[in-house]
C-alpha positions as CSV (number, residue, x, y, z in Angstrom):
1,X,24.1,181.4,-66.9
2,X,21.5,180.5,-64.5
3,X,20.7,181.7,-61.4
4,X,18.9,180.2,-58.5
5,X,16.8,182.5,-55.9
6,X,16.0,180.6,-52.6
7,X,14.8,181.3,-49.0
8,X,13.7,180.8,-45.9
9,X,10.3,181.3,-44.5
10,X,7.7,180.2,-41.3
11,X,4.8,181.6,-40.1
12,X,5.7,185.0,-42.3
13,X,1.7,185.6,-42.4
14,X,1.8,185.7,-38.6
15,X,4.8,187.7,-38.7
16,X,4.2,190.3,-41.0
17,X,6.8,189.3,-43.4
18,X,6.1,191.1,-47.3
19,X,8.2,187.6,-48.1
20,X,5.3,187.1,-51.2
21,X,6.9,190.7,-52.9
22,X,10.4,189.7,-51.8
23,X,10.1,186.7,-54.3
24,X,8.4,188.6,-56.7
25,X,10.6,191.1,-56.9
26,X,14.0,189.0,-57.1
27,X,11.9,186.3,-60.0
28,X,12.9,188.7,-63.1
29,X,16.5,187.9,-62.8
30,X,16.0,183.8,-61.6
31,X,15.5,181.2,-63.7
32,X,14.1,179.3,-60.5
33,X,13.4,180.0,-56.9
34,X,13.5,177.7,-53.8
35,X,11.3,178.2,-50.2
36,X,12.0,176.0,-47.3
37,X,8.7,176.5,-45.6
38,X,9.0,175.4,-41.8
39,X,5.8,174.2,-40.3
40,X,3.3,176.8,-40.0
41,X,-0.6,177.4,-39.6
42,X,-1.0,180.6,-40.5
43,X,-1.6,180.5,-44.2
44,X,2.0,181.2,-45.6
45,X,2.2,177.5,-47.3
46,X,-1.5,178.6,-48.8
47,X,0.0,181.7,-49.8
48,X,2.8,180.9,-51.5
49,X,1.1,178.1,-53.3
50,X,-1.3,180.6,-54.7
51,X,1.2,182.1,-56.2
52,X,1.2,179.8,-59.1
53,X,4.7,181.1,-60.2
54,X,6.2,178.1,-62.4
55,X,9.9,179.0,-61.0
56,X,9.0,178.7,-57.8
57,X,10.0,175.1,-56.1
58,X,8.3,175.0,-52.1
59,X,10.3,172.3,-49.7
60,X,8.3,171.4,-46.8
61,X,10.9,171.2,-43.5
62,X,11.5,170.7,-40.0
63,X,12.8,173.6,-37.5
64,X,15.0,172.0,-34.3
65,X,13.6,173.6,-32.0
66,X,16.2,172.6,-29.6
67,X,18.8,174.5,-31.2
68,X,18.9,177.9,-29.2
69,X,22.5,179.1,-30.0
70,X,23.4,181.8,-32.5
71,X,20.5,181.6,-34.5
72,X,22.1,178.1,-36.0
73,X,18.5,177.4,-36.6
74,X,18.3,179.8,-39.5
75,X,21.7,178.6,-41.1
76,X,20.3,175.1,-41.4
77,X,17.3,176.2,-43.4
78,X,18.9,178.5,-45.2
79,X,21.7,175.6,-46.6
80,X,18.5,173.3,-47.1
81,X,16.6,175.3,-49.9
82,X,21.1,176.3,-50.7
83,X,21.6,172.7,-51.2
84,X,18.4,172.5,-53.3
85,X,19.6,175.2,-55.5
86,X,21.1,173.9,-59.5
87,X,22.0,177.3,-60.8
88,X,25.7,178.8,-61.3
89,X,24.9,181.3,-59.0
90,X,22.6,180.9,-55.2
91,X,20.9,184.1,-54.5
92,X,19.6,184.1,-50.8
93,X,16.8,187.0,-50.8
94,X,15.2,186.8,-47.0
95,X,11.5,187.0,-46.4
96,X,11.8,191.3,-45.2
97,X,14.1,192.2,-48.2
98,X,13.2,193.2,-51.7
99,X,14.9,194.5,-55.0
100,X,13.9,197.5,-56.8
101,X,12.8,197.5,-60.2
102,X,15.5,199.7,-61.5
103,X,17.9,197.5,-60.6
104,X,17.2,194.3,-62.3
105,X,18.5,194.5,-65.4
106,X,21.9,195.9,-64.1
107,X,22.1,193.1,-61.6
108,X,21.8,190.3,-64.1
109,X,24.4,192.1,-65.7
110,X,26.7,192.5,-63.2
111,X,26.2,188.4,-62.2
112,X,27.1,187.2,-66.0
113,X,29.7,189.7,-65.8
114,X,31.6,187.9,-62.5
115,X,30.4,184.3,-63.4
116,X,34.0,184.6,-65.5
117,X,36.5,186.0,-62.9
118,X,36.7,182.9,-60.8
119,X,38.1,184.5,-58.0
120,X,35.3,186.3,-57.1
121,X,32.6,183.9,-54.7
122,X,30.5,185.9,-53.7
123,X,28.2,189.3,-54.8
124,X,27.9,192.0,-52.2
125,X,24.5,194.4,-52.2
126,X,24.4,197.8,-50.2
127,X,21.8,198.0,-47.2
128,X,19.1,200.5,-47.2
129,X,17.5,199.3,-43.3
130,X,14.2,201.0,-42.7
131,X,14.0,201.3,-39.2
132,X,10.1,202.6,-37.2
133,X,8.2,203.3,-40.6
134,X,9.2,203.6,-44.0
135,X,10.3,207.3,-44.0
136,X,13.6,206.5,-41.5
137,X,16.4,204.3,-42.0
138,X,19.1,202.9,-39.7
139,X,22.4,204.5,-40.2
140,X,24.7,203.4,-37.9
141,X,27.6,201.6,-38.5
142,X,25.9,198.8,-35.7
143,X,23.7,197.6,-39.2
144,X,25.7,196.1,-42.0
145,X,26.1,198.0,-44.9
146,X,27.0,195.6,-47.5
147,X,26.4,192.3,-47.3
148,X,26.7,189.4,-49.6
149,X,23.6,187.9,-50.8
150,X,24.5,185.9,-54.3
151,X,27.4,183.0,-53.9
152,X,29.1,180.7,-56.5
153,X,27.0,176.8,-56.5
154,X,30.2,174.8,-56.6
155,X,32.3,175.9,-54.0
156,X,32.4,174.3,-50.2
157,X,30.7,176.4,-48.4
158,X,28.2,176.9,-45.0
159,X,26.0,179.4,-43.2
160,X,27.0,179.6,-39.4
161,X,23.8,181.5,-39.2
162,X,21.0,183.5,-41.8
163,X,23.3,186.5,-42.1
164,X,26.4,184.9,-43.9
165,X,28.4,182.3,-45.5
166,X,31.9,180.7,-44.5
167,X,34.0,178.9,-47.6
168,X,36.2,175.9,-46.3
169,X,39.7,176.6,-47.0
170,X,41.4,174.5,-49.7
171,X,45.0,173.8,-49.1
172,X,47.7,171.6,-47.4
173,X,49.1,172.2,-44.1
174,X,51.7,169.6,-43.3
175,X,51.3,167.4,-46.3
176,X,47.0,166.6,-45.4
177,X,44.1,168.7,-47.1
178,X,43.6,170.5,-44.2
179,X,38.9,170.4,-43.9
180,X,38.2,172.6,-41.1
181,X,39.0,175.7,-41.2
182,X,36.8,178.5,-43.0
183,X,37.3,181.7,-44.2
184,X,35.3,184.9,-45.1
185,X,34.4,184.7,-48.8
186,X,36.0,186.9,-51.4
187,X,32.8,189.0,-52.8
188,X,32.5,191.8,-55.6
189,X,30.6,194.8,-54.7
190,X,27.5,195.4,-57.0
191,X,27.0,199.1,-56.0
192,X,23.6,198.2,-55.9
193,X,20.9,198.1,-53.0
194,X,18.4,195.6,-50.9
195,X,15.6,197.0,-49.2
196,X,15.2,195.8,-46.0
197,X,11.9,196.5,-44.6
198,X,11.8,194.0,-41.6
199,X,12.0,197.2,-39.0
200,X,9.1,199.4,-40.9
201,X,6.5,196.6,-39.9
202,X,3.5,197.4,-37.9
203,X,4.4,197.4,-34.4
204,X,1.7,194.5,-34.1
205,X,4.0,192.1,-35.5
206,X,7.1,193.4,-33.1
207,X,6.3,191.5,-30.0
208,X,5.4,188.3,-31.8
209,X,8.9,188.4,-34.2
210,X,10.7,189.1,-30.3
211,X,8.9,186.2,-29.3
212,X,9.8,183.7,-32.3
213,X,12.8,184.7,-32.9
214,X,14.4,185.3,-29.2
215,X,14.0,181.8,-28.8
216,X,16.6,180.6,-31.5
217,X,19.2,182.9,-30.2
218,X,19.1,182.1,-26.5
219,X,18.8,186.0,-25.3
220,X,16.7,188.6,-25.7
221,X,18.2,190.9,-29.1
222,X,15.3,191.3,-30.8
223,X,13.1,194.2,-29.0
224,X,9.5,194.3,-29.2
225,X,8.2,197.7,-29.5
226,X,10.0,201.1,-31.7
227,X,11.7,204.1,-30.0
228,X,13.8,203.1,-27.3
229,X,16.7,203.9,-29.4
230,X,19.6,206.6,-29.8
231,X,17.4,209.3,-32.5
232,X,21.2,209.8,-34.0
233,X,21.1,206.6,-35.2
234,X,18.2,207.2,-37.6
235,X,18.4,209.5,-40.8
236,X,15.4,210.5,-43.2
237,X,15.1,207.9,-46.5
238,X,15.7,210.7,-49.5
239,X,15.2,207.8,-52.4
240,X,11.9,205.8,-53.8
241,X,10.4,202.2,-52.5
242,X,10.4,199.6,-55.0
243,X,6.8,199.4,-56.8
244,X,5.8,195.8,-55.8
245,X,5.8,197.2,-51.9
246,X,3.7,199.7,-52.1
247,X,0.9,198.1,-51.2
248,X,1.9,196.6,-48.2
249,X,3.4,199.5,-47.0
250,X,-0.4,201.1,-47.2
251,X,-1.3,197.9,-45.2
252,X,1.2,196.6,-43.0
253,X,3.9,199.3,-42.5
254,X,4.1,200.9,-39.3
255,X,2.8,204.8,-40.0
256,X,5.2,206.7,-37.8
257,X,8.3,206.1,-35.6
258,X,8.2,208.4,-32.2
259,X,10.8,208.1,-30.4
260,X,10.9,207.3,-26.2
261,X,12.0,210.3,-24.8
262,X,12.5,209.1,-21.7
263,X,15.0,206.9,-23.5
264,X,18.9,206.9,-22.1
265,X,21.6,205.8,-24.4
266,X,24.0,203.4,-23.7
267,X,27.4,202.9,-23.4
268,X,27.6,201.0,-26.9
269,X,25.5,204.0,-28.8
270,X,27.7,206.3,-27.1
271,X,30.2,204.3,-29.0
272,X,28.8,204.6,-32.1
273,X,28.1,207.9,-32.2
274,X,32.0,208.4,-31.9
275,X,32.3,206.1,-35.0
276,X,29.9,208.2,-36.9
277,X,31.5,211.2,-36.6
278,X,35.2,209.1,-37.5
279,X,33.2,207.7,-40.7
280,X,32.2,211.2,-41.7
281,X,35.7,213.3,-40.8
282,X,37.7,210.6,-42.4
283,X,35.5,208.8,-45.2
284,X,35.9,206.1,-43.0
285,X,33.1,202.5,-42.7
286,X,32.8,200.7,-39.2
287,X,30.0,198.3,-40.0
288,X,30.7,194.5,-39.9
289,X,31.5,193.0,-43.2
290,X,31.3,188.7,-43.2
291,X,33.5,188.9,-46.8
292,X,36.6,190.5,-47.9
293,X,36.0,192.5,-51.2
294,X,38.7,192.1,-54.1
295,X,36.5,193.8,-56.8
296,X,33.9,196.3,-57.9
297,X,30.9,196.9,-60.5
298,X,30.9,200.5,-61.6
């Protein structure tokens, strides 16, 4: 079995992204690893060149910056370094997320494991979203829980945007091979989690990330400063951060989320507070799932 890591990274110096311990935290279980770098001058290039990790495979690109719809511009990198990728499995690890040590060996495991069961496409992870500093996480069913990070190399497939994948349907509608429709994948879930540490950055790095990143998605959904959110939203992280992050927690995390409290909630957290109390009277999951999943790793 081999596996193939890749990414997606530009200006991640600038933008606070830990994207050098997301690679090196996902490298134990990849037998290579591929970075479409945009165009950047802010030292990321330089930084992952001084790596000096043999698996590691940097592809220079070009960002369209006329593409402001959806975030579109993030699916086309992420299919470059995809298409780029010779393993049986593609494991898409973004710049913000990293694996913890305790989890490696199971997770190569779990990947020879489904290689056999051909029915499976894709590997779903569980979603542990800091959210103001590395104490609180996001627990509202507006975050995906589970989303599906590893996908099978040989099987037609695209990334609308970053977030997911869409597999073209394979079958014949009136006699023709029917090309144009796509459905979710079908994933296994691991039972095992990524850390997403994008929302525990220093608040330093918020307004620039809103400013980058608004851009591609033609509104205003990324917000610029911690707080101005519903406080029943955010629970207390009980578990332990990976070992390879600790370090730039001590240097780049943001040291302690306060809340606005001037802050009014709206309509849609109203919402979601009604879910949360559906998902814990009746066992119940609300979050958005891009994958339908037909199996399990216990």
């Amino acid at each position: 079995m081999k596996v193939s890591g890749f990414t997606l990274i530009r200006e991640g110096v600038r933008l606070g992204y830990p994207f050098e311990e997301s690679i090196r935290s996902a490298l134990p279980v990849c037998d290579e690893f591929i970075v479409a770098v945009g165009e950047c001058q802010d030292g990321t290039l330089e930084k992952l060149q001084a790596m000096n990790e043999p698996k590691l495979r940097l592809i220079r690109t070009t960002w369209n910056e006329r593409c402001h719809s959806h975030g579109f511009v993030y699916g086309q990198q992420k299919m470059i370094a995809q298409y780029n990728c010779s393993g049986d499995w593609a494991f898409y690890l973004e710049g913000d997320e990293i694996l913890h040590e305790q989890d490696l060996e199971r997770l190569r495991r779990t990947m020879a494991y489904f290689l056999k069961r051909r029915e499976v496409e894709v590997l779903a992870f569980d979603y542990v979203h800091f959210y103001g500093d590395p104490q609180h996480i996001d627990i509202s069913s507006r975050v995906y829980r589970k989303a599906a990070r590893v996908i099978r190399n040989d099987i037609r497939s695209i990334a609308p945007d970053g977030l997911y994948w869409a597999v073209f349907r394979d079958k014949n509608i009136f006699g023709r091979r029917n090309k144009r429709r796509t459905r979710y994948p079908r994933a296994a879930a691991l039972n095992i989690p990524i850390y997403h540490y994008g929302n525990a950055r220093a608040e330093r790095y918020l307004a620039a990330k809103a400013e980058t990143v608004n851009q591609y998605w033609g509104k205003d959904i990324w917000p610029s400063a911690y707080g101005r959110i519903d406080p029943r939203r955010i629970g207390i992280f009980e578990g332990t951060h990976p070992e390879i992050i600790r370090p730039w927690l001590a240097d780049h995390a943001n040291p302690r989320l306060e809340f606005d409290g001037d802050y009014k909630i709206t309509g849609r957290e109203r919402k979601h507070r009604l879910l949360r109390r559906l998902e814990k009277a009746f066992g119940w999951d609300f979050s958005k799932r891009h994958f339908k999943i037909i199996a399990s790793f216990e």
